[in-house]
C-alpha positions in Angstrom: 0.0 0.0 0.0 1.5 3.4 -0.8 2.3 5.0 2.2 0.7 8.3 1.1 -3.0 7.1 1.4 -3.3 7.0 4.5 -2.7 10.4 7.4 -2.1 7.6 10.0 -3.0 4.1 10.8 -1.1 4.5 14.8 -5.2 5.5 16.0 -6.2 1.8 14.6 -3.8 0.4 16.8 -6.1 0.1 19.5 -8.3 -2.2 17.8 -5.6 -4.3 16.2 -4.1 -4.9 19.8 -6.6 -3.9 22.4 -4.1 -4.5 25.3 -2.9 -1.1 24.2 -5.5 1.0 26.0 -5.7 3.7 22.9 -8.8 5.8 24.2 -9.0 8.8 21.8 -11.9 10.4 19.8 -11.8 9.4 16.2 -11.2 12.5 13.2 -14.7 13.7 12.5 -15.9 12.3 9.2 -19.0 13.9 8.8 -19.5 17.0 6.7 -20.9 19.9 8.6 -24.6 19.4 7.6 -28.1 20.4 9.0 -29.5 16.6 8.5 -29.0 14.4 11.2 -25.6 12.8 11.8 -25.1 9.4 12.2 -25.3 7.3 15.7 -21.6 8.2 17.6 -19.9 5.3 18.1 -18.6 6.3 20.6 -20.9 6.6 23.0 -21.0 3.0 24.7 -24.8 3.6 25.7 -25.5 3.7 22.5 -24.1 0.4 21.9 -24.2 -1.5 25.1 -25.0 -5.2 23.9 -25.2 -4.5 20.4 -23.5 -7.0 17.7 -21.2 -4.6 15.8 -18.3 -4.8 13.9 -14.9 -3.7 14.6 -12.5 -4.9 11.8 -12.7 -8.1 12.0 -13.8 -8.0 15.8 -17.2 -8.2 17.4 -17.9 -5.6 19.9 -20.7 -6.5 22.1 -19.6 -4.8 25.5 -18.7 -1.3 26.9 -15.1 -2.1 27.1 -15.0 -3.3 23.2 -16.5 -0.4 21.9 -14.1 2.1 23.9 -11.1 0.7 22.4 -12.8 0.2 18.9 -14.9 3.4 18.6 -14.2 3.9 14.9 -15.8 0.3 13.1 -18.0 0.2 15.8 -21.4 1.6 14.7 -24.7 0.3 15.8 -25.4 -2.4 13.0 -25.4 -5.8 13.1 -22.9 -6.8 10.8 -23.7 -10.3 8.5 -20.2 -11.0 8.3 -20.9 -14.7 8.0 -24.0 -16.1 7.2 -26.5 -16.2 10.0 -27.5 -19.0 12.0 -31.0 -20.0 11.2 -31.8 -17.0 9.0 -32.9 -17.5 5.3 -33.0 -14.4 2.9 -31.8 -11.0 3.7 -31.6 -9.3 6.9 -33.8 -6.7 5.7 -33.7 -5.1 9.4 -30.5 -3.5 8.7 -31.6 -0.3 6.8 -28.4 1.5 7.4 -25.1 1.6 8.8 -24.2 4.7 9.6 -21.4 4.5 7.7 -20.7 7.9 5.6 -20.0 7.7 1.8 -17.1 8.7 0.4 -18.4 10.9 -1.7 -19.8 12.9 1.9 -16.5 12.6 3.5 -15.1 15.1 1.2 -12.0 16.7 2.7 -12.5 14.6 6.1 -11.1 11.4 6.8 -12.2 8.2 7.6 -11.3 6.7 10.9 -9.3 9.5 11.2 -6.5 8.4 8.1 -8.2 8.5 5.0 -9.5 11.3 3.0 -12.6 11.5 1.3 -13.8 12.6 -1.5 -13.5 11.0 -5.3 -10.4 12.5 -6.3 -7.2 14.0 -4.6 -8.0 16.8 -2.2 -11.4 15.4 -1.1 -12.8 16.7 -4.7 -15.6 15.0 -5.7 -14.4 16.3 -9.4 -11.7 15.0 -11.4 -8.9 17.5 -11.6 -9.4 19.5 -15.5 -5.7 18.1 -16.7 -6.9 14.6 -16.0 -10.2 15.1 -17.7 -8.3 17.3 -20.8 -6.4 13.8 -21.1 -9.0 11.9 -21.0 -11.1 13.8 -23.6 -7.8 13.7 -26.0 -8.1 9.7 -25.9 -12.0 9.3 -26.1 -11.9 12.1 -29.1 -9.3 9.3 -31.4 -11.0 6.2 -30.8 -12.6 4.4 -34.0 -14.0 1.8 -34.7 -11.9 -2.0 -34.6 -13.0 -4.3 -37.3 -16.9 -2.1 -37.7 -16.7 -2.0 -33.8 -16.0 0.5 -30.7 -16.5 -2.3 -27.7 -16.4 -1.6 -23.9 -16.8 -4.8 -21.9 -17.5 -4.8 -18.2 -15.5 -6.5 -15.9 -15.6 -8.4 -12.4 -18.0 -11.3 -11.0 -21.4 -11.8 -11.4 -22.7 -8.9 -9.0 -21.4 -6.7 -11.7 -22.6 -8.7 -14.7 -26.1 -8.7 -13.5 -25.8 -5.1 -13.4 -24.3 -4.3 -16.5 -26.5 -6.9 -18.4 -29.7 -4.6 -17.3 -27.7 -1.6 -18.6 -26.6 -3.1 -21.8 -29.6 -5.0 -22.8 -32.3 -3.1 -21.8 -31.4 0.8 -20.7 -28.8 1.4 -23.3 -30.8 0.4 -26.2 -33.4 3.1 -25.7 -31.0 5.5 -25.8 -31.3 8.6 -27.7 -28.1 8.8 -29.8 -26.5 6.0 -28.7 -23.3 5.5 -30.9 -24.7 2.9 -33.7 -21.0 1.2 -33.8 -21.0 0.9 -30.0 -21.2 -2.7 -28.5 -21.1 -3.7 -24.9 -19.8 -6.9 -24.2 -20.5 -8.8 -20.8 -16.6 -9.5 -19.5 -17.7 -10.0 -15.7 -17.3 -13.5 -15.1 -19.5 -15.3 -12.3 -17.7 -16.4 -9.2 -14.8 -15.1 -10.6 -13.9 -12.3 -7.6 -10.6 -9.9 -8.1 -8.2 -12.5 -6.8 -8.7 -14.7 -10.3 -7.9 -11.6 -12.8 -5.0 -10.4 -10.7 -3.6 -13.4 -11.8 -2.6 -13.3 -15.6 -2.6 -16.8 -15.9 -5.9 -17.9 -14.2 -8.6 -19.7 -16.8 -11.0 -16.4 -15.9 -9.1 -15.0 -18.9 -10.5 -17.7 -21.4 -14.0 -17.4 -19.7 -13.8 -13.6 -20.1 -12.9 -13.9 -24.1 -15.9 -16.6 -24.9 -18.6 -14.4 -23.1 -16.9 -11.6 -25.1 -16.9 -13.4 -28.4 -20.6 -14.0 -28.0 -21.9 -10.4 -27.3 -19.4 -9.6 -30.7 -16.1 -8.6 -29.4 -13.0 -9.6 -28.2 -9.9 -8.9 -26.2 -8.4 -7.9 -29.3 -11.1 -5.0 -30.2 -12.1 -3.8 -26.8 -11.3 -0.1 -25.8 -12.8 1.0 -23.0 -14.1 -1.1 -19.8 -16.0 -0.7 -16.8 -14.4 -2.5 -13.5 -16.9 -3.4 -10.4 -14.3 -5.9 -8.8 -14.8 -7.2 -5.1 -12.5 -9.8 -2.9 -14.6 -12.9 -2.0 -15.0 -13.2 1.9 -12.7 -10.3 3.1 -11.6 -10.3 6.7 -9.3 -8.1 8.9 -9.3 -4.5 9.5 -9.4 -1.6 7.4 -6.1 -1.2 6.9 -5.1 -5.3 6.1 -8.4 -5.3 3.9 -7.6 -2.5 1.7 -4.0 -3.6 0.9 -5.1 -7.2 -0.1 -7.9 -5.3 -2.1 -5.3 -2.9 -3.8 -2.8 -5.8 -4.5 -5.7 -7.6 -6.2 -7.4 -4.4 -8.3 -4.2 -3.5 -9.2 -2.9 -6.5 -10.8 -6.1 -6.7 -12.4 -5.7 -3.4 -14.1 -2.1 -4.5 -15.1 -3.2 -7.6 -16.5 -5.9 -6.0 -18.6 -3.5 -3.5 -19.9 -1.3 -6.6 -21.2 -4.3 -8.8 -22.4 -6.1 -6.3 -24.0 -4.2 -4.6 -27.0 -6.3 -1.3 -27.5 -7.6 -0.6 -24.5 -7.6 3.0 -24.0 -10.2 3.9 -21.4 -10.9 2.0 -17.8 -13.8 3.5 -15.7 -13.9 2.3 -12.0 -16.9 1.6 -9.7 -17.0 0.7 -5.9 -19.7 -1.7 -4.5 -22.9 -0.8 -3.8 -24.5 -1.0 -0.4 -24.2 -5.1 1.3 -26.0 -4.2 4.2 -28.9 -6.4 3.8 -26.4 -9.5 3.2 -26.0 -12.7 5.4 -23.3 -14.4 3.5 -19.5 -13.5 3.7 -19.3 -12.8 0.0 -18.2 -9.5 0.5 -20.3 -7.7 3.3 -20.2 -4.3 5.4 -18.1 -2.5 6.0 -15.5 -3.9 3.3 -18.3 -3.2 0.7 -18.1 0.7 1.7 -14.6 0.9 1.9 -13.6 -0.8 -1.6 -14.2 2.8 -2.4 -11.1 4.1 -1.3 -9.0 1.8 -3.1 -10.3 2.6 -6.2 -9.8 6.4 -5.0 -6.2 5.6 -4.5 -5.5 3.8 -7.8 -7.0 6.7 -10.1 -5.1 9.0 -7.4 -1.9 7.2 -8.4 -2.1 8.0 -11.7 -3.2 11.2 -11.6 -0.1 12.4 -8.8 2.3 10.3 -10.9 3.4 8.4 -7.5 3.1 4.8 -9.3 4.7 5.2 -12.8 3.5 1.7 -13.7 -0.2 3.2 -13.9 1.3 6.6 -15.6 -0.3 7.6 -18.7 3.3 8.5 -20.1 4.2 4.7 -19.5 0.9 4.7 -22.4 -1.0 2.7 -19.3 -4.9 3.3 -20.1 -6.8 6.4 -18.2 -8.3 5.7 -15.3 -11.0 7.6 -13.8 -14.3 6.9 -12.0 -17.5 6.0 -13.3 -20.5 6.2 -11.2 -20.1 6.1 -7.3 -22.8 3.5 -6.1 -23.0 3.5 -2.2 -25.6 5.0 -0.6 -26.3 4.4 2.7 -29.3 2.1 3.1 -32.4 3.5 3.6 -30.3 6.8 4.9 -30.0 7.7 8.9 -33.9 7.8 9.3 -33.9 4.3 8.3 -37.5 5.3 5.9 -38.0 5.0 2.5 -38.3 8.5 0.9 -37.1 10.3 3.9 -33.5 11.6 4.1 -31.3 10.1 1.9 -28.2 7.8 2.0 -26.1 10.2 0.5 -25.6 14.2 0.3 -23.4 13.9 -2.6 -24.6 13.4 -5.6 -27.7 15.0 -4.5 -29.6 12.5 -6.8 -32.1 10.6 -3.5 -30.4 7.2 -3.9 -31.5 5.3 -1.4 -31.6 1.3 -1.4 -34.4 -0.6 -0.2 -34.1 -4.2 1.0 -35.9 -4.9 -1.6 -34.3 -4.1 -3.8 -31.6 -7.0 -3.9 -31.9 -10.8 -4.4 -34.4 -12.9 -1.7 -31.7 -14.9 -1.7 -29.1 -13.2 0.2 -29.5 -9.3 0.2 -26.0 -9.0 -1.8 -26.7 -9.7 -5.6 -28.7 -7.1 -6.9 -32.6 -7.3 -7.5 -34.3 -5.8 -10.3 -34.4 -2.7 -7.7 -30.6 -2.4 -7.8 -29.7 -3.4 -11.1 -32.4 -0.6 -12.6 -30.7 2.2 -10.4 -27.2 1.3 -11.6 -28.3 1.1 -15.3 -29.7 4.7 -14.8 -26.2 5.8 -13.5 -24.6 4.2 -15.7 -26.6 5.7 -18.5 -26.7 9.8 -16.7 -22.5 8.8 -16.7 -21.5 8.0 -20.2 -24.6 10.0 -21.8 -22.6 13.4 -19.6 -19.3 12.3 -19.4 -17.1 14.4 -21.7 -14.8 11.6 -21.4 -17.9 9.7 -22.7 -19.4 11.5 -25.0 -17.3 11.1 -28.1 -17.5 7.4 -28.3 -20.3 6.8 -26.3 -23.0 8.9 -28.4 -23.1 9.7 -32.2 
Protein backbone atom coordinates (compact mmCIF):
# COMPACT_ATOMS: atom_id res chain seq x y z
CA UNK A 1 0.00 0.00 0.00
CA UNK A 2 1.51 3.42 -0.80
CA UNK A 3 2.30 5.03 2.22
CA UNK A 4 0.68 8.35 1.14
CA UNK A 5 -2.97 7.06 1.37
CA UNK A 6 -3.25 7.04 4.54
CA UNK A 7 -2.74 10.40 7.43
CA UNK A 8 -2.13 7.57 10.03
CA UNK A 9 -3.01 4.07 10.79
CA UNK A 10 -1.13 4.47 14.76
CA UNK A 11 -5.22 5.47 15.96
CA UNK A 12 -6.16 1.79 14.63
CA UNK A 13 -3.84 0.38 16.84
CA UNK A 14 -6.08 0.08 19.51
CA UNK A 15 -8.31 -2.18 17.79
CA UNK A 16 -5.56 -4.29 16.24
CA UNK A 17 -4.11 -4.86 19.80
CA UNK A 18 -6.62 -3.86 22.43
CA UNK A 19 -4.12 -4.47 25.27
CA UNK A 20 -2.87 -1.10 24.20
CA UNK A 21 -5.51 0.96 25.99
CA UNK A 22 -5.74 3.68 22.90
CA UNK A 23 -8.75 5.76 24.17
CA UNK A 24 -8.97 8.78 21.80
CA UNK A 25 -11.91 10.39 19.78
CA UNK A 26 -11.79 9.41 16.15
CA UNK A 27 -11.24 12.54 13.21
CA UNK A 28 -14.67 13.70 12.55
CA UNK A 29 -15.90 12.26 9.22
CA UNK A 30 -19.02 13.89 8.82
CA UNK A 31 -19.53 17.00 6.67
CA UNK A 32 -20.89 19.92 8.65
CA UNK A 33 -24.64 19.42 7.64
CA UNK A 34 -28.08 20.37 8.97
CA UNK A 35 -29.48 16.59 8.55
CA UNK A 36 -29.05 14.37 11.19
CA UNK A 37 -25.55 12.78 11.75
CA UNK A 38 -25.05 9.37 12.17
CA UNK A 39 -25.31 7.33 15.75
CA UNK A 40 -21.56 8.20 17.59
CA UNK A 41 -19.89 5.28 18.06
CA UNK A 42 -18.60 6.35 20.63
CA UNK A 43 -20.90 6.63 23.05
CA UNK A 44 -20.95 2.96 24.70
CA UNK A 45 -24.79 3.57 25.71
CA UNK A 46 -25.47 3.65 22.47
CA UNK A 47 -24.11 0.40 21.91
CA UNK A 48 -24.24 -1.52 25.07
CA UNK A 49 -25.00 -5.18 23.94
CA UNK A 50 -25.15 -4.48 20.40
CA UNK A 51 -23.51 -7.01 17.74
CA UNK A 52 -21.18 -4.58 15.78
CA UNK A 53 -18.34 -4.80 13.87
CA UNK A 54 -14.90 -3.69 14.57
CA UNK A 55 -12.50 -4.86 11.82
CA UNK A 56 -12.68 -8.13 11.96
CA UNK A 57 -13.84 -8.02 15.77
CA UNK A 58 -17.25 -8.21 17.38
CA UNK A 59 -17.90 -5.57 19.93
CA UNK A 60 -20.67 -6.54 22.10
CA UNK A 61 -19.56 -4.84 25.52
CA UNK A 62 -18.72 -1.25 26.94
CA UNK A 63 -15.08 -2.08 27.09
CA UNK A 64 -14.97 -3.26 23.24
CA UNK A 65 -16.49 -0.42 21.93
CA UNK A 66 -14.15 2.13 23.94
CA UNK A 67 -11.11 0.75 22.39
CA UNK A 68 -12.77 0.16 18.86
CA UNK A 69 -14.94 3.38 18.59
CA UNK A 70 -14.21 3.90 14.89
CA UNK A 71 -15.78 0.35 13.10
CA UNK A 72 -18.05 0.24 15.84
CA UNK A 73 -21.40 1.63 14.72
CA UNK A 74 -24.67 0.28 15.82
CA UNK A 75 -25.39 -2.41 13.04
CA UNK A 76 -25.43 -5.84 13.06
CA UNK A 77 -22.94 -6.84 10.80
CA UNK A 78 -23.69 -10.33 8.51
CA UNK A 79 -20.22 -11.02 8.28
CA UNK A 80 -20.93 -14.69 8.02
CA UNK A 81 -24.02 -16.05 7.19
CA UNK A 82 -26.55 -16.22 10.02
CA UNK A 83 -27.49 -19.01 11.97
CA UNK A 84 -30.99 -19.98 11.25
CA UNK A 85 -31.82 -16.96 9.00
CA UNK A 86 -32.88 -17.48 5.26
CA UNK A 87 -32.96 -14.44 2.94
CA UNK A 88 -31.79 -11.00 3.75
CA UNK A 89 -31.62 -9.30 6.91
CA UNK A 90 -33.84 -6.71 5.71
CA UNK A 91 -33.74 -5.12 9.37
CA UNK A 92 -30.54 -3.54 8.68
CA UNK A 93 -31.61 -0.28 6.78
CA UNK A 94 -28.43 1.52 7.35
CA UNK A 95 -25.06 1.57 8.80
CA UNK A 96 -24.24 4.71 9.57
CA UNK A 97 -21.41 4.51 7.70
CA UNK A 98 -20.65 7.95 5.60
CA UNK A 99 -20.01 7.70 1.77
CA UNK A 100 -17.05 8.67 0.37
CA UNK A 101 -18.38 10.87 -1.69
CA UNK A 102 -19.84 12.94 1.87
CA UNK A 103 -16.52 12.65 3.52
CA UNK A 104 -15.11 15.06 1.25
CA UNK A 105 -11.99 16.71 2.66
CA UNK A 106 -12.49 14.61 6.09
CA UNK A 107 -11.11 11.36 6.81
CA UNK A 108 -12.25 8.19 7.56
CA UNK A 109 -11.33 6.72 10.92
CA UNK A 110 -9.30 9.48 11.18
CA UNK A 111 -6.48 8.40 8.11
CA UNK A 112 -8.19 8.50 5.03
CA UNK A 113 -9.46 11.28 3.03
CA UNK A 114 -12.57 11.48 1.27
CA UNK A 115 -13.76 12.61 -1.53
CA UNK A 116 -13.55 11.00 -5.29
CA UNK A 117 -10.37 12.53 -6.30
CA UNK A 118 -7.15 14.05 -4.64
CA UNK A 119 -8.04 16.79 -2.23
CA UNK A 120 -11.39 15.39 -1.10
CA UNK A 121 -12.78 16.65 -4.70
CA UNK A 122 -15.58 14.98 -5.71
CA UNK A 123 -14.37 16.32 -9.44
CA UNK A 124 -11.71 14.98 -11.40
CA UNK A 125 -8.87 17.50 -11.64
CA UNK A 126 -9.43 19.46 -15.51
CA UNK A 127 -5.67 18.06 -16.71
CA UNK A 128 -6.93 14.63 -16.00
CA UNK A 129 -10.20 15.07 -17.75
CA UNK A 130 -8.33 17.34 -20.81
CA UNK A 131 -6.37 13.76 -21.11
CA UNK A 132 -8.96 11.87 -21.04
CA UNK A 133 -11.10 13.85 -23.64
CA UNK A 134 -7.82 13.74 -26.03
CA UNK A 135 -8.08 9.71 -25.88
CA UNK A 136 -11.96 9.35 -26.15
CA UNK A 137 -11.94 12.15 -29.14
CA UNK A 138 -9.31 9.32 -31.38
CA UNK A 139 -11.03 6.15 -30.76
CA UNK A 140 -12.60 4.45 -34.01
CA UNK A 141 -13.98 1.78 -34.71
CA UNK A 142 -11.91 -1.99 -34.64
CA UNK A 143 -13.01 -4.27 -37.33
CA UNK A 144 -16.91 -2.13 -37.67
CA UNK A 145 -16.68 -2.04 -33.77
CA UNK A 146 -16.03 0.48 -30.73
CA UNK A 147 -16.47 -2.30 -27.74
CA UNK A 148 -16.36 -1.58 -23.95
CA UNK A 149 -16.84 -4.76 -21.91
CA UNK A 150 -17.55 -4.81 -18.17
CA UNK A 151 -15.48 -6.51 -15.93
CA UNK A 152 -15.61 -8.42 -12.37
CA UNK A 153 -17.98 -11.31 -10.99
CA UNK A 154 -21.37 -11.75 -11.39
CA UNK A 155 -22.68 -8.93 -9.00
CA UNK A 156 -21.41 -6.70 -11.68
CA UNK A 157 -22.58 -8.68 -14.70
CA UNK A 158 -26.07 -8.67 -13.50
CA UNK A 159 -25.81 -5.06 -13.37
CA UNK A 160 -24.27 -4.31 -16.53
CA UNK A 161 -26.53 -6.92 -18.39
CA UNK A 162 -29.73 -4.56 -17.29
CA UNK A 163 -27.72 -1.58 -18.64
CA UNK A 164 -26.62 -3.12 -21.82
CA UNK A 165 -29.64 -5.01 -22.83
CA UNK A 166 -32.30 -3.08 -21.80
CA UNK A 167 -31.39 0.79 -20.66
CA UNK A 168 -28.83 1.44 -23.25
CA UNK A 169 -30.76 0.41 -26.21
CA UNK A 170 -33.41 3.13 -25.68
CA UNK A 171 -31.01 5.54 -25.84
CA UNK A 172 -31.31 8.61 -27.73
CA UNK A 173 -28.13 8.77 -29.81
CA UNK A 174 -26.54 5.97 -28.68
CA UNK A 175 -23.32 5.51 -30.90
CA UNK A 176 -24.71 2.87 -33.69
CA UNK A 177 -20.97 1.18 -33.82
CA UNK A 178 -21.02 0.94 -29.95
CA UNK A 179 -21.20 -2.70 -28.55
CA UNK A 180 -21.07 -3.65 -24.91
CA UNK A 181 -19.80 -6.86 -24.24
CA UNK A 182 -20.47 -8.78 -20.76
CA UNK A 183 -16.62 -9.49 -19.46
CA UNK A 184 -17.67 -10.02 -15.73
CA UNK A 185 -17.34 -13.53 -15.07
CA UNK A 186 -19.52 -15.31 -12.34
CA UNK A 187 -17.74 -16.41 -9.24
CA UNK A 188 -14.83 -15.15 -10.56
CA UNK A 189 -13.87 -12.32 -7.60
CA UNK A 190 -10.57 -9.94 -8.08
CA UNK A 191 -8.22 -12.55 -6.84
CA UNK A 192 -8.69 -14.66 -10.30
CA UNK A 193 -7.88 -11.61 -12.77
CA UNK A 194 -5.04 -10.44 -10.66
CA UNK A 195 -3.61 -13.37 -11.76
CA UNK A 196 -2.56 -13.29 -15.60
CA UNK A 197 -2.62 -16.85 -15.88
CA UNK A 198 -5.91 -17.94 -14.17
CA UNK A 199 -8.65 -19.74 -16.77
CA UNK A 200 -10.97 -16.44 -15.90
CA UNK A 201 -9.14 -15.05 -18.87
CA UNK A 202 -10.54 -17.67 -21.38
CA UNK A 203 -14.02 -17.44 -19.67
CA UNK A 204 -13.81 -13.56 -20.09
CA UNK A 205 -12.92 -13.91 -24.08
CA UNK A 206 -15.86 -16.58 -24.85
CA UNK A 207 -18.63 -14.42 -23.10
CA UNK A 208 -16.91 -11.59 -25.07
CA UNK A 209 -16.90 -13.45 -28.36
CA UNK A 210 -20.61 -14.00 -27.96
CA UNK A 211 -21.88 -10.38 -27.33
CA UNK A 212 -19.43 -9.56 -30.74
CA UNK A 213 -16.13 -8.58 -29.36
CA UNK A 214 -12.99 -9.60 -28.22
CA UNK A 215 -9.95 -8.93 -26.16
CA UNK A 216 -8.43 -7.91 -29.32
CA UNK A 217 -11.15 -5.02 -30.22
CA UNK A 218 -12.08 -3.81 -26.77
CA UNK A 219 -11.33 -0.10 -25.76
CA UNK A 220 -12.81 1.03 -23.03
CA UNK A 221 -14.06 -1.07 -19.78
CA UNK A 222 -16.02 -0.75 -16.83
CA UNK A 223 -14.37 -2.48 -13.54
CA UNK A 224 -16.91 -3.42 -10.39
CA UNK A 225 -14.32 -5.88 -8.82
CA UNK A 226 -14.78 -7.22 -5.09
CA UNK A 227 -12.45 -9.77 -2.94
CA UNK A 228 -14.64 -12.91 -1.96
CA UNK A 229 -14.99 -13.24 1.89
CA UNK A 230 -12.71 -10.28 3.09
CA UNK A 231 -11.65 -10.27 6.67
CA UNK A 232 -9.30 -8.12 8.88
CA UNK A 233 -9.33 -4.47 9.50
CA UNK A 234 -9.37 -1.55 7.38
CA UNK A 235 -6.05 -1.24 6.86
CA UNK A 236 -5.06 -5.31 6.10
CA UNK A 237 -8.36 -5.25 3.92
CA UNK A 238 -7.56 -2.53 1.66
CA UNK A 239 -3.95 -3.61 0.89
CA UNK A 240 -5.05 -7.23 -0.06
CA UNK A 241 -7.90 -5.25 -2.09
CA UNK A 242 -5.26 -2.93 -3.80
CA UNK A 243 -2.79 -5.75 -4.53
CA UNK A 244 -5.69 -7.64 -6.23
CA UNK A 245 -7.36 -4.40 -8.27
CA UNK A 246 -4.21 -3.48 -9.18
CA UNK A 247 -2.89 -6.48 -10.84
CA UNK A 248 -6.13 -6.74 -12.43
CA UNK A 249 -5.69 -3.36 -14.14
CA UNK A 250 -2.15 -4.55 -15.11
CA UNK A 251 -3.17 -7.65 -16.49
CA UNK A 252 -5.88 -5.99 -18.56
CA UNK A 253 -3.52 -3.51 -19.92
CA UNK A 254 -1.26 -6.60 -21.22
CA UNK A 255 -4.32 -8.84 -22.41
CA UNK A 256 -6.10 -6.27 -24.01
CA UNK A 257 -4.23 -4.56 -26.96
CA UNK A 258 -6.30 -1.29 -27.49
CA UNK A 259 -7.60 -0.61 -24.46
CA UNK A 260 -7.59 2.99 -24.02
CA UNK A 261 -10.16 3.89 -21.41
CA UNK A 262 -10.87 1.98 -17.83
CA UNK A 263 -13.76 3.51 -15.65
CA UNK A 264 -13.88 2.31 -11.98
CA UNK A 265 -16.92 1.60 -9.69
CA UNK A 266 -16.98 0.71 -5.87
CA UNK A 267 -19.73 -1.74 -4.47
CA UNK A 268 -22.87 -0.80 -3.77
CA UNK A 269 -24.50 -0.99 -0.36
CA UNK A 270 -24.23 -5.07 1.29
CA UNK A 271 -25.97 -4.16 4.15
CA UNK A 272 -28.91 -6.35 3.82
CA UNK A 273 -26.43 -9.48 3.16
CA UNK A 274 -25.99 -12.72 5.45
CA UNK A 275 -23.26 -14.40 3.52
CA UNK A 276 -19.45 -13.46 3.71
CA UNK A 277 -19.30 -12.76 0.01
CA UNK A 278 -18.16 -9.51 0.54
CA UNK A 279 -20.27 -7.67 3.32
CA UNK A 280 -20.19 -4.34 5.35
CA UNK A 281 -18.10 -2.47 5.96
CA UNK A 282 -15.46 -3.90 3.25
CA UNK A 283 -18.29 -3.19 0.68
CA UNK A 284 -18.09 0.66 1.73
CA UNK A 285 -14.60 0.93 1.91
CA UNK A 286 -13.58 -0.75 -1.55
CA UNK A 287 -14.22 2.81 -2.39
CA UNK A 288 -11.09 4.09 -1.32
CA UNK A 289 -9.02 1.80 -3.11
CA UNK A 290 -10.28 2.60 -6.20
CA UNK A 291 -9.84 6.41 -4.97
CA UNK A 292 -6.16 5.61 -4.48
CA UNK A 293 -5.45 3.78 -7.85
CA UNK A 294 -6.98 6.72 -10.09
CA UNK A 295 -5.07 8.98 -7.42
CA UNK A 296 -1.90 7.22 -8.35
CA UNK A 297 -2.14 8.02 -11.73
CA UNK A 298 -3.19 11.24 -11.62
CA UNK A 299 -0.10 12.41 -8.81
CA UNK A 300 2.33 10.27 -10.86
CA UNK A 301 3.40 8.36 -7.50
CA UNK A 302 3.08 4.79 -9.29
CA UNK A 303 4.72 5.18 -12.83
CA UNK A 304 3.52 1.74 -13.68
CA UNK A 305 -0.21 3.15 -13.92
CA UNK A 306 1.33 6.56 -15.61
CA UNK A 307 -0.27 7.56 -18.73
CA UNK A 308 3.26 8.47 -20.06
CA UNK A 309 4.23 4.72 -19.47
CA UNK A 310 0.91 4.69 -22.36
CA UNK A 311 -1.05 2.74 -19.28
CA UNK A 312 -4.87 3.32 -20.12
CA UNK A 313 -6.76 6.38 -18.21
CA UNK A 314 -8.34 5.72 -15.29
CA UNK A 315 -11.03 7.59 -13.76
CA UNK A 316 -14.31 6.90 -11.97
CA UNK A 317 -17.48 6.00 -13.30
CA UNK A 318 -20.50 6.25 -11.19
CA UNK A 319 -20.08 6.07 -7.33
CA UNK A 320 -22.82 3.53 -6.13
CA UNK A 321 -22.97 3.49 -2.24
CA UNK A 322 -25.61 5.03 -0.59
CA UNK A 323 -26.25 4.39 2.67
CA UNK A 324 -29.29 2.10 3.13
CA UNK A 325 -32.38 3.49 3.59
CA UNK A 326 -30.32 6.83 4.94
CA UNK A 327 -29.98 7.73 8.91
CA UNK A 328 -33.90 7.77 9.31
CA UNK A 329 -33.94 4.28 8.31
CA UNK A 330 -37.51 5.29 5.92
CA UNK A 331 -38.00 5.02 2.52
CA UNK A 332 -38.29 8.53 0.92
CA UNK A 333 -37.11 10.31 3.89
CA UNK A 334 -33.47 11.59 4.08
CA UNK A 335 -31.32 10.11 1.92
CA UNK A 336 -28.22 7.79 2.05
CA UNK A 337 -26.14 10.21 0.55
CA UNK A 338 -25.60 14.20 0.29
CA UNK A 339 -23.41 13.91 -2.63
CA UNK A 340 -24.60 13.40 -5.59
CA UNK A 341 -27.73 15.02 -4.48
CA UNK A 342 -29.59 12.53 -6.85
CA UNK A 343 -32.10 10.60 -3.46
CA UNK A 344 -30.42 7.22 -3.88
CA UNK A 345 -31.53 5.26 -1.41
CA UNK A 346 -31.58 1.25 -1.38
CA UNK A 347 -34.36 -0.60 -0.15
CA UNK A 348 -34.06 -4.24 1.00
CA UNK A 349 -35.93 -4.86 -1.59
CA UNK A 350 -34.28 -4.15 -3.82
CA UNK A 351 -31.61 -7.02 -3.93
CA UNK A 352 -31.86 -10.84 -4.40
CA UNK A 353 -34.39 -12.86 -1.70
CA UNK A 354 -31.65 -14.87 -1.74
CA UNK A 355 -29.06 -13.16 0.18
CA UNK A 356 -29.49 -9.32 0.17
CA UNK A 357 -25.98 -8.99 -1.84
CA UNK A 358 -26.75 -9.66 -5.57
CA UNK A 359 -28.75 -7.15 -6.87
CA UNK A 360 -32.65 -7.26 -7.46
CA UNK A 361 -34.32 -5.80 -10.27
CA UNK A 362 -34.43 -2.68 -7.74
CA UNK A 363 -30.63 -2.38 -7.85
CA UNK A 364 -29.69 -3.44 -11.11
CA UNK A 365 -32.45 -0.55 -12.57
CA UNK A 366 -30.71 2.19 -10.45
CA UNK A 367 -27.17 1.34 -11.56
CA UNK A 368 -28.26 1.11 -15.27
CA UNK A 369 -29.68 4.67 -14.83
CA UNK A 370 -26.24 5.82 -13.47
CA UNK A 371 -24.57 4.18 -15.71
CA UNK A 372 -26.64 5.71 -18.54
CA UNK A 373 -26.71 9.81 -16.67
CA UNK A 374 -22.51 8.79 -16.74
CA UNK A 375 -21.47 7.98 -20.23
CA UNK A 376 -24.60 9.99 -21.80
CA UNK A 377 -22.65 13.41 -19.60
CA UNK A 378 -19.34 12.26 -19.35
CA UNK A 379 -17.15 14.42 -21.68
CA UNK A 380 -14.75 11.56 -21.45
CA UNK A 381 -17.85 9.69 -22.70
CA UNK A 382 -19.42 11.49 -24.97
CA UNK A 383 -17.34 11.14 -28.05
CA UNK A 384 -17.54 7.40 -28.32
CA UNK A 385 -20.27 6.81 -26.28
CA UNK A 386 -23.00 8.90 -28.41
CA UNK A 387 -23.10 9.67 -32.17
Amino acid sequence: MNATHLLSFALLAACASPSLGLQTEPTPSEPTSSLPSAPDPTEPGELAGIDTMCGDRICQDTEDTDLCPWDCVPYEVGERPVPGQEGPACERVTTGFVPLTDIGSGTYLGVAQGGLYPGGANTRPATHTAAGVAIAEAIEPIDGTVCMMSVGMSNTGQKWSTFAGEVAPSIEGLNPDLVLANGAVGSHPVDTTADPDHTVWDRMERQLEADGCSLDTVQIAWVLHAERGPSGDFESAAEVFESDLRATLINLRDRVPHLKLIYLSSRAYAGYGTRNNNPEPYAHQTAFVVKWLIEDQITGSDPELSLDADFPWLSWGPYLWSDGLGPDGVAGGIAGRQEPADGLEYACDDFSTNDGIHPGPGVRSKVGSMLEAFFSQDETATPWFLE
